[in-house]
N, CA, C and O atoms as CSV, one atom per row, in Angstrom:
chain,resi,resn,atom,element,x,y,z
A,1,UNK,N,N,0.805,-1.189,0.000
A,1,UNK,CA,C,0.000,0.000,0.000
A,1,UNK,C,C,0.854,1.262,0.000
A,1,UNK,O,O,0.650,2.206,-0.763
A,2,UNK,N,N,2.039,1.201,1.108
A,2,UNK,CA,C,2.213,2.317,1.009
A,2,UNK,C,C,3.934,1.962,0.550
A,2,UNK,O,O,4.889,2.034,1.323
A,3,UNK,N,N,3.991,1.540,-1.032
A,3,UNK,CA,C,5.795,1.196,-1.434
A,3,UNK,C,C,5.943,1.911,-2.219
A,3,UNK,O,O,5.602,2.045,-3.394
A,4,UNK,N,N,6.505,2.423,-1.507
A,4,UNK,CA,C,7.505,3.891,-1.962
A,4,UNK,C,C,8.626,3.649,-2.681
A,4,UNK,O,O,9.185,4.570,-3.277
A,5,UNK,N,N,9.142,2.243,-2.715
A,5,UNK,CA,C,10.103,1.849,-3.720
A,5,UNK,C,C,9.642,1.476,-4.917
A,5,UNK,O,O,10.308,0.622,-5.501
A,6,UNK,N,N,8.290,2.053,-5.652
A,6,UNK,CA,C,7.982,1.587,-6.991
A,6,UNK,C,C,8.641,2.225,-7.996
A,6,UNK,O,O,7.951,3.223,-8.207
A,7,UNK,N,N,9.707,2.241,-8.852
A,7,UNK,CA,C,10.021,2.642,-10.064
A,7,UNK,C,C,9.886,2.109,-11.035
A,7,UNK,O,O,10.872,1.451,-11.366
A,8,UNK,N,N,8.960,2.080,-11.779
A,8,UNK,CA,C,8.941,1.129,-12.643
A,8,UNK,C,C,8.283,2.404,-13.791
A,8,UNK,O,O,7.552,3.366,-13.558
A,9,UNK,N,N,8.955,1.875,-15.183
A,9,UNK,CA,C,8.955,3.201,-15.861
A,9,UNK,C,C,7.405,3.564,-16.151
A,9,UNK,O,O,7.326,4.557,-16.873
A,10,UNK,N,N,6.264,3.072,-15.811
A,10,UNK,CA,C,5.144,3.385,-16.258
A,10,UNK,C,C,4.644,4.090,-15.182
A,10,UNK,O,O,3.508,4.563,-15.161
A,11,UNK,N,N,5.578,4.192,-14.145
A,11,UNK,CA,C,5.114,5.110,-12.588
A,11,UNK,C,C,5.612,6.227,-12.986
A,11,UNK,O,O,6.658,6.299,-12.340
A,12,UNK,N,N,5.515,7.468,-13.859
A,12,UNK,CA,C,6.024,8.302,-13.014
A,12,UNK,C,C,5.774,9.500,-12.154
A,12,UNK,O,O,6.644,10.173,-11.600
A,13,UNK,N,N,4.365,9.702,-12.105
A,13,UNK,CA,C,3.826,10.507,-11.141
A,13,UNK,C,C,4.229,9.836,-9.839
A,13,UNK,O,O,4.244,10.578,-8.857
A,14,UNK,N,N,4.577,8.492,-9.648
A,14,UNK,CA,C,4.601,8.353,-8.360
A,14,UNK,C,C,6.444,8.452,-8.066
A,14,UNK,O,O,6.973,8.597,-6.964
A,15,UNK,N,N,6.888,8.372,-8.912
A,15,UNK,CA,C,8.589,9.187,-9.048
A,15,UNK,C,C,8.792,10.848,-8.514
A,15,UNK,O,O,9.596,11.487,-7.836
A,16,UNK,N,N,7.589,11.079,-9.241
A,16,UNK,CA,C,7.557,12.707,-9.161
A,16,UNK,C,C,7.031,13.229,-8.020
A,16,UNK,O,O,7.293,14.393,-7.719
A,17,UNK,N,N,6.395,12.614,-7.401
A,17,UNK,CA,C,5.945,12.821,-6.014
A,17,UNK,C,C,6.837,12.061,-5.138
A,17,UNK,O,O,7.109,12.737,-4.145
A,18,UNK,N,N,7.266,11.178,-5.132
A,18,UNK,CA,C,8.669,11.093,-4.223
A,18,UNK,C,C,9.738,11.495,-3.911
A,18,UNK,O,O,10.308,11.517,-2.821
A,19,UNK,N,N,10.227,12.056,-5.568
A,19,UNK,CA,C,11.587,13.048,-5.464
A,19,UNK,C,C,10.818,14.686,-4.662
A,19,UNK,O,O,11.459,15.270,-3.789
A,20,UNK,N,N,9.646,15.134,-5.059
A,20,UNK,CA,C,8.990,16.007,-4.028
A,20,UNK,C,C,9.067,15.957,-2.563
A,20,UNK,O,O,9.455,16.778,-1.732
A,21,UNK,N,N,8.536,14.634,-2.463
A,21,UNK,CA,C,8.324,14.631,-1.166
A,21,UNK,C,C,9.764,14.488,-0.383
A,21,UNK,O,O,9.935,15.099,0.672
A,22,UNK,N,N,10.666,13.756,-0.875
A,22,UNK,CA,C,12.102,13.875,-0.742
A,22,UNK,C,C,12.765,15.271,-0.188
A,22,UNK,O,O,13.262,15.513,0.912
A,23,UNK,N,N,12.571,16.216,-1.498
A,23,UNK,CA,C,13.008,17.541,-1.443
A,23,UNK,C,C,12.833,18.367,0.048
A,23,UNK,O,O,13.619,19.115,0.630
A,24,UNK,N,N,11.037,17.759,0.521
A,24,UNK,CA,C,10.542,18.914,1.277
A,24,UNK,C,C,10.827,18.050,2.491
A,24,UNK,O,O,10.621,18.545,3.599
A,25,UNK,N,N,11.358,16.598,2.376
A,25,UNK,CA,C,11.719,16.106,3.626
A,25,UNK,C,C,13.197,16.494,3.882
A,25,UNK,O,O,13.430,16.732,5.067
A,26,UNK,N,N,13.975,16.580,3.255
A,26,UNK,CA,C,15.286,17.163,3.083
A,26,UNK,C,C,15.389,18.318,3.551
A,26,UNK,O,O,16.415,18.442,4.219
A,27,UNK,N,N,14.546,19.543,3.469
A,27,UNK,CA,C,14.508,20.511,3.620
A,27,UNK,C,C,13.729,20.426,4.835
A,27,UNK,O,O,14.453,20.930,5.694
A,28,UNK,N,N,12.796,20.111,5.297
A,28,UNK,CA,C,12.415,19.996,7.039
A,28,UNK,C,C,13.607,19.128,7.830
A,28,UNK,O,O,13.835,19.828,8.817
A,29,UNK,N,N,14.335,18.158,7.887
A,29,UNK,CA,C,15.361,17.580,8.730
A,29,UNK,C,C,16.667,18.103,8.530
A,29,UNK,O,O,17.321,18.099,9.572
A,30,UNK,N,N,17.366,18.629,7.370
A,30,UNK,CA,C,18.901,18.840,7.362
A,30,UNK,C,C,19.442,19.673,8.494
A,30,UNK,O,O,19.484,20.867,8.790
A,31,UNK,N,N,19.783,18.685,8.927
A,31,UNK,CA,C,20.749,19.648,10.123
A,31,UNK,C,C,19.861,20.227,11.248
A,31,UNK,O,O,20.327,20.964,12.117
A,32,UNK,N,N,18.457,19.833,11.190
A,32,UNK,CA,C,17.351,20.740,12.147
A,32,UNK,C,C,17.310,19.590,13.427
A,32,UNK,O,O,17.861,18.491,13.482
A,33,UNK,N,N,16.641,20.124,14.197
A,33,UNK,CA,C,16.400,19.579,15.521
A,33,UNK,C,C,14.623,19.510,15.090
A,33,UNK,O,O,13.894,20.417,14.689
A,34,UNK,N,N,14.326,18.096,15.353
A,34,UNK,CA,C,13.187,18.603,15.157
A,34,UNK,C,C,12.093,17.238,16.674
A,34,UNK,O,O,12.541,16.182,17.120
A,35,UNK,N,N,11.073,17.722,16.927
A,35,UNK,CA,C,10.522,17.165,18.008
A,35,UNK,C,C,9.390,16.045,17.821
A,35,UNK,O,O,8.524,16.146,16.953
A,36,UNK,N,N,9.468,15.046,18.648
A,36,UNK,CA,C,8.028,14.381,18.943
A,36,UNK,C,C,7.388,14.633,20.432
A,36,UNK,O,O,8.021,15.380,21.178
A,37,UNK,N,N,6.440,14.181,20.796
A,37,UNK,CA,C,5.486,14.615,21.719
A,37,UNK,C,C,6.364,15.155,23.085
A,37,UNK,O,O,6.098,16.213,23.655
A,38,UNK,N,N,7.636,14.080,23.566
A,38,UNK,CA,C,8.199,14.322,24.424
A,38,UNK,C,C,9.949,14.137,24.344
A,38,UNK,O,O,10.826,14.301,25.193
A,39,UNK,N,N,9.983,13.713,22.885
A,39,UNK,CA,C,11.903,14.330,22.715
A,39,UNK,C,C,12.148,14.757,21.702
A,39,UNK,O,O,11.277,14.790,20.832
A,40,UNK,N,N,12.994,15.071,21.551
A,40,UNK,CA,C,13.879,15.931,20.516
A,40,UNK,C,C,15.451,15.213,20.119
A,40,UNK,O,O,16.434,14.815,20.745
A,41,UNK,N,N,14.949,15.337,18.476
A,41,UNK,CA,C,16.113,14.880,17.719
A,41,UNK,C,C,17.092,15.601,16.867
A,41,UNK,O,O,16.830,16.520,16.091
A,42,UNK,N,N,18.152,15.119,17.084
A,42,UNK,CA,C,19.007,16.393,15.872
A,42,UNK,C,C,19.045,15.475,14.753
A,42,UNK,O,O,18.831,14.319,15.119
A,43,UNK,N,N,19.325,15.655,13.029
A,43,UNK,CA,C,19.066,15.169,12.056
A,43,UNK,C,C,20.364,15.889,11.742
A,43,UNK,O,O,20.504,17.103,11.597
A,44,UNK,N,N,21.503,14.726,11.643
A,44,UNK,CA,C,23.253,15.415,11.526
A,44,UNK,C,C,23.142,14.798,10.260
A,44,UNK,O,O,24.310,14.667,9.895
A,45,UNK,N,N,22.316,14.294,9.284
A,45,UNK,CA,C,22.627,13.879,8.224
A,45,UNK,C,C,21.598,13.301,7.376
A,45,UNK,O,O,21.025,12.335,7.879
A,46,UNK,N,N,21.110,13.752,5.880
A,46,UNK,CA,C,20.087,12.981,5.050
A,46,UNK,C,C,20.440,12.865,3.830
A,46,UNK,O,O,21.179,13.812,3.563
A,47,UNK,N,N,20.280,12.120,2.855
A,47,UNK,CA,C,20.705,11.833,1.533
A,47,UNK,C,C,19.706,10.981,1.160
A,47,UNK,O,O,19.241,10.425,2.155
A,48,UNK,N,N,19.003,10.531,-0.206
A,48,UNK,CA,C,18.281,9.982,-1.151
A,48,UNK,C,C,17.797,8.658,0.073
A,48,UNK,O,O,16.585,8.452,0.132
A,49,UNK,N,N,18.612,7.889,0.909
A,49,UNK,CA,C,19.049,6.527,1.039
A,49,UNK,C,C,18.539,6.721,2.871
A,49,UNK,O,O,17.805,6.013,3.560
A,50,UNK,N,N,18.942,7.387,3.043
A,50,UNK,CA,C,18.875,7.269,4.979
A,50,UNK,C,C,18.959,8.696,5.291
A,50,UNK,O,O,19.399,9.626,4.616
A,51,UNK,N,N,18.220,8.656,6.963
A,51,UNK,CA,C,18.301,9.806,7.380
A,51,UNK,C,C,18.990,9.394,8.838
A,51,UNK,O,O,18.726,8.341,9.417
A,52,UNK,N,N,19.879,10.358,9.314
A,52,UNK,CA,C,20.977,10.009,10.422
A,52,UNK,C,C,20.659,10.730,11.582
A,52,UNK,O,O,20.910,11.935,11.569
A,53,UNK,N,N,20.132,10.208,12.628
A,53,UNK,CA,C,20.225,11.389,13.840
A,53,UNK,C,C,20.787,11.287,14.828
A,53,UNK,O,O,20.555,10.221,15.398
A,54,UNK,N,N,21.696,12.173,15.501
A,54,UNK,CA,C,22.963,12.072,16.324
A,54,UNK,C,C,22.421,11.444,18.087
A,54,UNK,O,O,21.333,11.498,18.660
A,55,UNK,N,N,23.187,11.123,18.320
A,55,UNK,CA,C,23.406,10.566,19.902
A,55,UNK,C,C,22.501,11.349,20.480
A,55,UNK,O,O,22.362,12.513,20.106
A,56,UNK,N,N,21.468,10.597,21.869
A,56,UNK,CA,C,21.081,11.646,22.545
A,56,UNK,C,C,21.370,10.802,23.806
A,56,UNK,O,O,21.701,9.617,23.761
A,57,UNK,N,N,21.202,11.580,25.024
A,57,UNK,CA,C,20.969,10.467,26.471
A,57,UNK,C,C,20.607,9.126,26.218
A,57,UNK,O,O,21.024,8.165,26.865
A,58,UNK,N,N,19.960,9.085,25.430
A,58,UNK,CA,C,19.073,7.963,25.826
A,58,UNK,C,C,19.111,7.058,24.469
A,58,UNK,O,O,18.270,6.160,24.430
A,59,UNK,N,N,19.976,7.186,23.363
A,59,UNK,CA,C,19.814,6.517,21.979
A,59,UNK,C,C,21.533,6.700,21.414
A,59,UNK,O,O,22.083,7.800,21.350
A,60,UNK,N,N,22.000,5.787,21.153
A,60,UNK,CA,C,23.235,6.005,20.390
A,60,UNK,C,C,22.352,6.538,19.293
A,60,UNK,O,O,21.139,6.689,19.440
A,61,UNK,N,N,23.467,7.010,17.420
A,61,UNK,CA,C,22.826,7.206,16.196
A,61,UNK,C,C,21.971,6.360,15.887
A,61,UNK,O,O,22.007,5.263,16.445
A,62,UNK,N,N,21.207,6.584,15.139
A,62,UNK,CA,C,19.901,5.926,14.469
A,62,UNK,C,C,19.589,6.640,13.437
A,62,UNK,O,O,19.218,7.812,13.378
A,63,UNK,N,N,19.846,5.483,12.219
A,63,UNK,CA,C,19.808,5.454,10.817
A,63,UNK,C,C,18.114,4.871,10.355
A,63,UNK,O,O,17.599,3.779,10.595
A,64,UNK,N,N,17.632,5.891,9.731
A,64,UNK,CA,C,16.187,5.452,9.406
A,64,UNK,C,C,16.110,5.082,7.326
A,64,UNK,O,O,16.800,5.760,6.565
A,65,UNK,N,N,15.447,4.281,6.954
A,65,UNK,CA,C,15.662,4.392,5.550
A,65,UNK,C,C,14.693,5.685,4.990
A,65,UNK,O,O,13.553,5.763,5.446
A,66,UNK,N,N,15.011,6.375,4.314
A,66,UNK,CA,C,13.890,7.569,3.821
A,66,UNK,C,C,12.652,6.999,2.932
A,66,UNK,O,O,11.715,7.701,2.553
A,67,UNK,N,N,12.815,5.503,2.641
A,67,UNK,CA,C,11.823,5.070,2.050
A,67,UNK,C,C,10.747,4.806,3.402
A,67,UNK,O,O,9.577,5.096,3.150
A,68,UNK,N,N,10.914,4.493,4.248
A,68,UNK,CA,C,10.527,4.072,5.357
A,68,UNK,C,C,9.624,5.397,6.055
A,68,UNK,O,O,8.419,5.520,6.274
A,69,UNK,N,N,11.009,6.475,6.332
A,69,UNK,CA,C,9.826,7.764,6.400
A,69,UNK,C,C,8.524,8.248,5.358
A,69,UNK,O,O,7.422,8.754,5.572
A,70,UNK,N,N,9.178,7.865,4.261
A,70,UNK,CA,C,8.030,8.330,3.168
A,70,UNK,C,C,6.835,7.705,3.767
A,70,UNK,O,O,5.764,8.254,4.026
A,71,UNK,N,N,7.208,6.368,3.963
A,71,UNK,CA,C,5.727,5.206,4.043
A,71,UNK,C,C,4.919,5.678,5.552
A,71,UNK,O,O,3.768,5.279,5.732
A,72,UNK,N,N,5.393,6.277,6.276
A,72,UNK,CA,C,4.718,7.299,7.458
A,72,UNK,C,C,3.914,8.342,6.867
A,72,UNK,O,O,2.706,8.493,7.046
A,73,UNK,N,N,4.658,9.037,6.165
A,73,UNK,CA,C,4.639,10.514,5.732
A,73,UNK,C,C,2.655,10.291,4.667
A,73,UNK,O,O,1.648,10.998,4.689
A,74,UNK,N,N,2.982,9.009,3.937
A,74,UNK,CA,C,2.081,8.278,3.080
A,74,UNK,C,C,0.577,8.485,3.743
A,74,UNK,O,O,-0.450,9.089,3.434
A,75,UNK,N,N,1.020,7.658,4.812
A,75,UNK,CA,C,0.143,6.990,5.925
A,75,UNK,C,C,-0.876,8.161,6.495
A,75,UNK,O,O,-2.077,8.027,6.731
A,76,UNK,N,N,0.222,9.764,6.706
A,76,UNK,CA,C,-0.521,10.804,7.242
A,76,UNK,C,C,-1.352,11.157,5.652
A,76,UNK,O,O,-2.526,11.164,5.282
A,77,UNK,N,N,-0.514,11.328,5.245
A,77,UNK,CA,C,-1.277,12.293,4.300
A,77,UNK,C,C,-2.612,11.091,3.518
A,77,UNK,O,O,-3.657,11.506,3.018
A,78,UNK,N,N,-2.447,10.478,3.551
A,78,UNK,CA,C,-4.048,9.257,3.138
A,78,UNK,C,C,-5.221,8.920,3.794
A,78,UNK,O,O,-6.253,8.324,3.485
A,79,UNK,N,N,-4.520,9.792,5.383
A,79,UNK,CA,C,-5.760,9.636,6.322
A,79,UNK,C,C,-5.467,8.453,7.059
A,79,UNK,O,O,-5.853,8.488,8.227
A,80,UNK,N,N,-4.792,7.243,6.627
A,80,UNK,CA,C,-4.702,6.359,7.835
A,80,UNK,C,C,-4.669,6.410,9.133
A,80,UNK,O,O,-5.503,6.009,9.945
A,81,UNK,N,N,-3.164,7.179,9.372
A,81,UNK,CA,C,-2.926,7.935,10.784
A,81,UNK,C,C,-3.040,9.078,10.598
A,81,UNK,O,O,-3.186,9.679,9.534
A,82,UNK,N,N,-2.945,9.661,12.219
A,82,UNK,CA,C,-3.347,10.955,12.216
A,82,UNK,C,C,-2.274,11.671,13.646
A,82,UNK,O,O,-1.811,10.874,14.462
A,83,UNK,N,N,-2.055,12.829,13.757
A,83,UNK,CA,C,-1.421,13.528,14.231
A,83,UNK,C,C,-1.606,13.004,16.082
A,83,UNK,O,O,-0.749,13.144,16.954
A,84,UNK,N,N,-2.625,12.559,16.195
A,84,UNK,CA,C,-2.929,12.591,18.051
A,84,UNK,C,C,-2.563,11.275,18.217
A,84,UNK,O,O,-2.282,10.849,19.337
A,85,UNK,N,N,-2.526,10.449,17.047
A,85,UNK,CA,C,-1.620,8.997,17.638
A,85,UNK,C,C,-0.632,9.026,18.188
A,85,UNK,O,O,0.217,9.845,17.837
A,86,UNK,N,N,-0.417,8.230,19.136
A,86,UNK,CA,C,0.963,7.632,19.649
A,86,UNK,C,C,1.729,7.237,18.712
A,86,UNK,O,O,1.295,7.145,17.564
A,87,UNK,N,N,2.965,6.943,19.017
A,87,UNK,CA,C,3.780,6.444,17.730
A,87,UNK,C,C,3.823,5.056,17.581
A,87,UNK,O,O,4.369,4.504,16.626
A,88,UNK,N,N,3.286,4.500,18.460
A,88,UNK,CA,C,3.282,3.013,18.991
A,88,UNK,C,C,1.958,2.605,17.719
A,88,UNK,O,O,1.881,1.715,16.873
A,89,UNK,N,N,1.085,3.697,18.092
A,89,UNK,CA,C,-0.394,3.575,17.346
A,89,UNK,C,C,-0.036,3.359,15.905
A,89,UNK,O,O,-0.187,2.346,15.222
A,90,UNK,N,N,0.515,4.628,15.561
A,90,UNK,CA,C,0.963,4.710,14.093
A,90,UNK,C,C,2.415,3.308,13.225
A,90,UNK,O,O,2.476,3.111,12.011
A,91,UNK,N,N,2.978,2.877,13.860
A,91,UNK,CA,C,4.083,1.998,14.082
A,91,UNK,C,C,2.962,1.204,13.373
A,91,UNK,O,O,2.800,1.306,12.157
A,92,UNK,N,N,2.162,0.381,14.181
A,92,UNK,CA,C,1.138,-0.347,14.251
A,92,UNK,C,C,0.429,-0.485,12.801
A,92,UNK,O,O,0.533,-1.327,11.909
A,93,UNK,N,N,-0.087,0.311,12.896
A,93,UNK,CA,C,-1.139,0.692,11.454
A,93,UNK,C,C,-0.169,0.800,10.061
A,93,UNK,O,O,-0.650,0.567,8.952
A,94,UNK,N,N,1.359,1.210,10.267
A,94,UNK,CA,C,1.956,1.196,9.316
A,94,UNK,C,C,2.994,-0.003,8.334
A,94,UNK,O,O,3.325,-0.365,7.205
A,95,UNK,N,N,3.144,-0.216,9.773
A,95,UNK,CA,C,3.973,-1.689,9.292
A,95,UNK,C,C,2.944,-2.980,8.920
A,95,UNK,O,O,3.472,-4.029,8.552
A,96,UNK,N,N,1.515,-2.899,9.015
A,96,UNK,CA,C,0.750,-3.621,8.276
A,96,UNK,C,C,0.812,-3.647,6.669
A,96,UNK,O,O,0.670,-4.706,6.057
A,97,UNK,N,N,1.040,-2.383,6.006
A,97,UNK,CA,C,1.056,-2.158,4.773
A,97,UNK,C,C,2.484,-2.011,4.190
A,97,UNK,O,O,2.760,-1.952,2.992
A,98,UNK,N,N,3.429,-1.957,5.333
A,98,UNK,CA,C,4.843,-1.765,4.562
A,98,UNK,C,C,5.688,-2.257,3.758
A,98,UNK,O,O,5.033,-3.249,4.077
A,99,UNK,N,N,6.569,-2.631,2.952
A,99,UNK,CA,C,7.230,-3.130,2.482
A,99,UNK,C,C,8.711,-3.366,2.564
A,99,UNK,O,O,9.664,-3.600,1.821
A,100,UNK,N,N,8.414,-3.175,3.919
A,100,UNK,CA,C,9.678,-2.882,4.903
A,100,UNK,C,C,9.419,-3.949,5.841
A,100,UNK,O,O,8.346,-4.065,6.434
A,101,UNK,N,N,10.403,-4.727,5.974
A,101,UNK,CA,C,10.635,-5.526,7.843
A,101,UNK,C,C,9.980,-4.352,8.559
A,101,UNK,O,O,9.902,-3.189,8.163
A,102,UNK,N,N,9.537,-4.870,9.657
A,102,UNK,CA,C,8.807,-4.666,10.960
A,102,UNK,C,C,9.865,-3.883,11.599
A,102,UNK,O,O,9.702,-2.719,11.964
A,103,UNK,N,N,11.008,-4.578,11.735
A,103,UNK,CA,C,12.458,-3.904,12.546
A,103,UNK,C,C,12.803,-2.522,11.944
A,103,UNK,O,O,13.269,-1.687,12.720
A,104,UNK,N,N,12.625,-2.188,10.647
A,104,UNK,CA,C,13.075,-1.075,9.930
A,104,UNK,C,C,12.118,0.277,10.764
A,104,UNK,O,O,12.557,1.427,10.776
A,105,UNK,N,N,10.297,-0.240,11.662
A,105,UNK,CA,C,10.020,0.720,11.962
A,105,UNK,C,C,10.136,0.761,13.455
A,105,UNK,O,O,9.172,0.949,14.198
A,106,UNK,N,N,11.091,0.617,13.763
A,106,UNK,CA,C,11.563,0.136,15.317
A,106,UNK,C,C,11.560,1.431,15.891
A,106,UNK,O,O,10.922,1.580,16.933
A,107,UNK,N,N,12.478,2.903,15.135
A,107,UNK,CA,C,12.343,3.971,15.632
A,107,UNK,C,C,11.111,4.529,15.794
A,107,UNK,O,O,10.849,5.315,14.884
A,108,UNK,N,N,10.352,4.426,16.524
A,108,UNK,CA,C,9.181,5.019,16.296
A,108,UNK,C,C,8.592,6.030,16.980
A,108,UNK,O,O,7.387,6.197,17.163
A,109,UNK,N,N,9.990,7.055,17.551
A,109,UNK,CA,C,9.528,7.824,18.286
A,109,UNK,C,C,10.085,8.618,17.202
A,109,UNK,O,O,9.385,9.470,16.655
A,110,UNK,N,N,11.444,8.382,16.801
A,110,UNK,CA,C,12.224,9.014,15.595
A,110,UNK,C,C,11.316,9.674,14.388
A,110,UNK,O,O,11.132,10.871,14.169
A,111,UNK,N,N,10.724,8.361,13.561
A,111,UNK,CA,C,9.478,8.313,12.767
A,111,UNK,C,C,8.295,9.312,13.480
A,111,UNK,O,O,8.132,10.443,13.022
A,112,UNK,N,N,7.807,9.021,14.168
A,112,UNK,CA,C,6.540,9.885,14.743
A,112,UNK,C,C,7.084,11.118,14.514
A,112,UNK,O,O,6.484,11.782,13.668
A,113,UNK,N,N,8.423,11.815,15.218
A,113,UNK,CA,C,8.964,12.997,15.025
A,113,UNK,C,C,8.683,13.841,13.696
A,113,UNK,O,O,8.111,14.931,13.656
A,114,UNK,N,N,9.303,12.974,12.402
A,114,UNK,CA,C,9.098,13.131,11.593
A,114,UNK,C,C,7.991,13.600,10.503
A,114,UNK,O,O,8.029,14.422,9.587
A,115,UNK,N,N,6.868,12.621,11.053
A,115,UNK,CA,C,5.298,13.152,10.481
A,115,UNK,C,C,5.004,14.198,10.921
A,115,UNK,O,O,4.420,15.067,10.274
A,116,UNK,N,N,5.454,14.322,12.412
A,116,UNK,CA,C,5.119,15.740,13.003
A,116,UNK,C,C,5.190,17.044,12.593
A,116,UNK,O,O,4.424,18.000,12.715
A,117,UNK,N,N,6.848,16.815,11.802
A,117,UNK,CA,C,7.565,17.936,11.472
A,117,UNK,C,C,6.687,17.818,10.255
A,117,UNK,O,O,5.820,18.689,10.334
A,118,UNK,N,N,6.573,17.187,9.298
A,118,UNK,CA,C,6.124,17.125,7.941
A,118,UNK,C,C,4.201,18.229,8.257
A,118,UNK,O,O,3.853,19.286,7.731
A,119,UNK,N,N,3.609,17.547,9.050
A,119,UNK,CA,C,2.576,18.057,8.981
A,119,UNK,C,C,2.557,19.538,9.610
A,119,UNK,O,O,2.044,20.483,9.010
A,120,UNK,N,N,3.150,19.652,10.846
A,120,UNK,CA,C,3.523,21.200,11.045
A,120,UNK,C,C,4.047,21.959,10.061
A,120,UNK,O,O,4.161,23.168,10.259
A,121,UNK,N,N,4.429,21.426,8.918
A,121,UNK,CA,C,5.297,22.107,7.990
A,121,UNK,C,C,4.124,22.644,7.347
A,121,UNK,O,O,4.325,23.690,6.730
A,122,UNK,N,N,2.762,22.116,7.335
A,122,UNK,CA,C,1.615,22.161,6.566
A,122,UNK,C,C,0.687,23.126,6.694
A,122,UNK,O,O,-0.017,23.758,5.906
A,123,UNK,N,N,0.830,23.102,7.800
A,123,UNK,CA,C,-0.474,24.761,8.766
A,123,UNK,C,C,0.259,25.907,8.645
A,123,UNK,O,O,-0.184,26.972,9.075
């Protein structure tokens, strides 16, 4: 449902909306600090492939795949999940449709962060 790894040359609106959605995810995490309900992450690094966020108290680095955020990002914007979920909630509902191992959405406070920032980016 929500595979964000489709390239296949007869896709390409869904190319064109990924390298988009890419852009404006690139541009909300590079180098930003950005928050979920109760922590805060720094984002020391993003490229096409992974997004990197530095050491905190409580987490060595943690490497997320950006296909993986997309399939969150998917999830909000389709109405599945929604902003007042837990991340546990959303985790849940997402890795049903993913095309990702289960383990890939392990960060899921990381991930939650992320939709956050994406949809605040929106209002």
């Amino acid at each position: 449902m929500y595979n964000t790894s489709n390239t296949t040359p007869g896709n390409s609106d869904t190319m064109t909306n990924q390298v988009s959605q890419y852009s404006k995810l690139e541009s909300l995490l590079d180098g930003k600090i950005i928050t979920s309900k109760r922590k805060t992450y720094h984002c020391s690094h993003i490229d096409d492939m992974c997004i990197v966020f530095s050491e905190t108290g409580d987490t060595k680095q943690v490497m997320i795949p950006v296909v993986v955020a997309l399939e969150w990002i998917s999830a909000l914007e389709s109405g599945i999940t929604n902003v007042t979920m837990t991340s546990r909630e959303m985790r849940e509902i997402v890795v049903r449709s993913s095309s990702w191992a289960p383990f890939q959405h392990g960060f899921e406070t990381h991930l939650h962060a992320i939709v956050l920032t994406w949809h605040n980016s929106n209002n």
